[in-house]
C-alpha positions in Angstrom: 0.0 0.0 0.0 1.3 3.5 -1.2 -0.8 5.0 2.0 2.0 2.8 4.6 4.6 5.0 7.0 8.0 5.2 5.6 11.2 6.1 7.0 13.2 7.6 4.4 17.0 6.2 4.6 18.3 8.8 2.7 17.9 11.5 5.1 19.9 11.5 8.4 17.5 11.7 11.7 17.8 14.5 14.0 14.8 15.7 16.3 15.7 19.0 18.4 13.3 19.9 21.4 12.2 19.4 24.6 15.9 19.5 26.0 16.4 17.0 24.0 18.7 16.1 20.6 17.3 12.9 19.3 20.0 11.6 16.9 20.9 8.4 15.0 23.4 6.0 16.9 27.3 6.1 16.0 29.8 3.0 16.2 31.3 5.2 19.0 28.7 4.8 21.0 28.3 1.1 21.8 29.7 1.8 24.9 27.0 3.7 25.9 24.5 1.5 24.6 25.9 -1.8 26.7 25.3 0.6 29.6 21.6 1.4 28.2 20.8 -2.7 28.0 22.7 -4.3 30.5 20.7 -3.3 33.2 18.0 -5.5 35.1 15.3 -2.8 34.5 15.6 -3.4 31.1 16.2 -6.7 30.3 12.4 -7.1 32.1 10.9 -4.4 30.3 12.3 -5.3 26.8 13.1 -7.7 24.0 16.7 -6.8 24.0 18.5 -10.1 25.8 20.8 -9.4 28.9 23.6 -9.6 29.5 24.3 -7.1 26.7 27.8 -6.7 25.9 30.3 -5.0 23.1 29.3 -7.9 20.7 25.9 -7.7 21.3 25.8 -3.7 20.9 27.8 -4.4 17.9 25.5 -6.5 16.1 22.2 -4.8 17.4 23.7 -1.7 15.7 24.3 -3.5 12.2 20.5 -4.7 12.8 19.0 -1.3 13.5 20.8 0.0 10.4 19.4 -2.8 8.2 16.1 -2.1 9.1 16.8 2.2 8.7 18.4 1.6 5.0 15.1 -0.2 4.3 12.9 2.3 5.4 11.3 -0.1 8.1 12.5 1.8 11.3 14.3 4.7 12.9 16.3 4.5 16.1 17.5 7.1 17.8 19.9 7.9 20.7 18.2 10.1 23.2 20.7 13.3 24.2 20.8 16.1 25.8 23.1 17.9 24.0 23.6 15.3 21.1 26.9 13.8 22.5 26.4 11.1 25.1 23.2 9.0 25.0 21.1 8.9 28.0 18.5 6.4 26.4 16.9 5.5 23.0 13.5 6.0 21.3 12.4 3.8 18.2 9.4 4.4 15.4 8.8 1.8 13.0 6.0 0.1 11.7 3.4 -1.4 13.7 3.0 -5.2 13.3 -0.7 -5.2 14.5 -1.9 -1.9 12.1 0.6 -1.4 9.1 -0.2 2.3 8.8 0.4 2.8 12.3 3.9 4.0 13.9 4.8 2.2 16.9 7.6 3.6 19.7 9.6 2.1 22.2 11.9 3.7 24.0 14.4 2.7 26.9 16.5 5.0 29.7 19.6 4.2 31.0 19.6 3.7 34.6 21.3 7.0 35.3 19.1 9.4 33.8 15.6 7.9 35.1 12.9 10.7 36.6 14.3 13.3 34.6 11.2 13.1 31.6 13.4 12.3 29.3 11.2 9.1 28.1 8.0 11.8 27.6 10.0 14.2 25.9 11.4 12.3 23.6 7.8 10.6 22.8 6.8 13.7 22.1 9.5 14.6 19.6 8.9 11.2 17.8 5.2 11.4 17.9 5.8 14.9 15.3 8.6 13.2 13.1 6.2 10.1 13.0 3.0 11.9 11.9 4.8 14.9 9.7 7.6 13.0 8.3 6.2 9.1 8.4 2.9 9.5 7.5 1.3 7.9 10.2 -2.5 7.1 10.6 -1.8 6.9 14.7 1.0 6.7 16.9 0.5 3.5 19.1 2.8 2.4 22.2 2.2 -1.0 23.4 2.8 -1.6 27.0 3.0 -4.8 29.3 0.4 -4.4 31.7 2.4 -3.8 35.1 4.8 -1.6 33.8 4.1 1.5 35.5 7.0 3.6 34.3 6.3 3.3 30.9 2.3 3.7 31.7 3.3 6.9 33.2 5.6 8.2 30.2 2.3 7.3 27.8 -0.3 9.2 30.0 2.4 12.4 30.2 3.0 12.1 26.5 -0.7 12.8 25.7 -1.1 8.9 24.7 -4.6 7.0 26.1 -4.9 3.6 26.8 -7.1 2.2 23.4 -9.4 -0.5 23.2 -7.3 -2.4 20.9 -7.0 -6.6 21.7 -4.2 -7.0 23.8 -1.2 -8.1 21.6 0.5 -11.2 23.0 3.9 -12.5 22.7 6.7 -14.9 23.7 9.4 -13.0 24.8 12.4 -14.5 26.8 10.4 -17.9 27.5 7.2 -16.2 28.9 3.9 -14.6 27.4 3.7 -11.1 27.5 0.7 -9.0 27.2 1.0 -5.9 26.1 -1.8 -3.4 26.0 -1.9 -0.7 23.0 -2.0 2.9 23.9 -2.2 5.3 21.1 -2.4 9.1 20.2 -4.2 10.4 17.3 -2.6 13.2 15.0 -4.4 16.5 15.1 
């Protein structure tokens, strides 16, 4: 479908705002990212498989930049001032409504209660509406996870009446309820 969010690959991603400097992820910062994913709070909360070393940064890098030359996805460092990354937000394609955008995001441990997860929701949700061409922006949520519940409701996002989305992730079901913001 011509109608289907896009990410174009052959412009460079950089969303100022908020305090913020959203910016695509360098090979000099896989330090930074093994500090982002090896961290108990997210290996609960996400896909990404802990422990999370230099390999593993490494090779989730070449993935994320697979998927960006595709124009499948988009992720983003989350900065203050665009040097060192303090987390990291993702659009791309939702598996459950193609013309939706869906967004993850993750904070290092560091640089938790500081907004940072709302502000740079916020951010995406414009690049993922103007630029993407999204019907809706959706976040899907595993029930419990009060952190993230808490960046959605700040971010303007309300919890839809969409089916639960279920999946196996790290040997266990996980539910995860939709919550989604309509463009204006």
């Amino acid at each position: 479908m011509d109608d289907l969010p896009t990410f174009d690959p052959g412009r460079p991603v950089l969303l100022e705002g908020l305090g913020l400097r959203l910016r695509e992820w360098a090979d000099d910062d896989v330090p930074d990212l093994v500090a982002l994913y090896d961290d108990p709070e997210m290996d609960r909360w996400t896909p990404v498989a802990s422990p999370f070393g230099v390999e593993e940064a490494r090779a989730y890098l070449a993935a994320a930049r697979k998927k960006r030359t595709q124009g499948r996805s988009v992720q983003l460092a989350i900065t203050a001032d665009g040097l060192r990354p303090q987390g990291e937000i993702l659009l791309f394609r939702s598996a459950a409504d193609e013309r939706d955008v869906e967004l993850a995001y993750g904070v290092g441990a560091a640089y938790r209660g500081q907004g940072l997860a709302s502000r740079a929701v916020r951010l995406a949700v414009g690049h993922a509406t103007r630029e993407a061409g999204a019907r809706r922006v959706v976040l899907c949520i595993e029930a419990g996870n009060m952190a993230s519940e808490a960046v959605a409701k700040s971010a303007g996002f309300g919890l839809g009446d969409d089916e639960p989305v279920i999946r196996a992730a790290k040997g266990r079901e996980v539910v995860l309820r939709t919550w989604h913001r309509t463009p204006h």
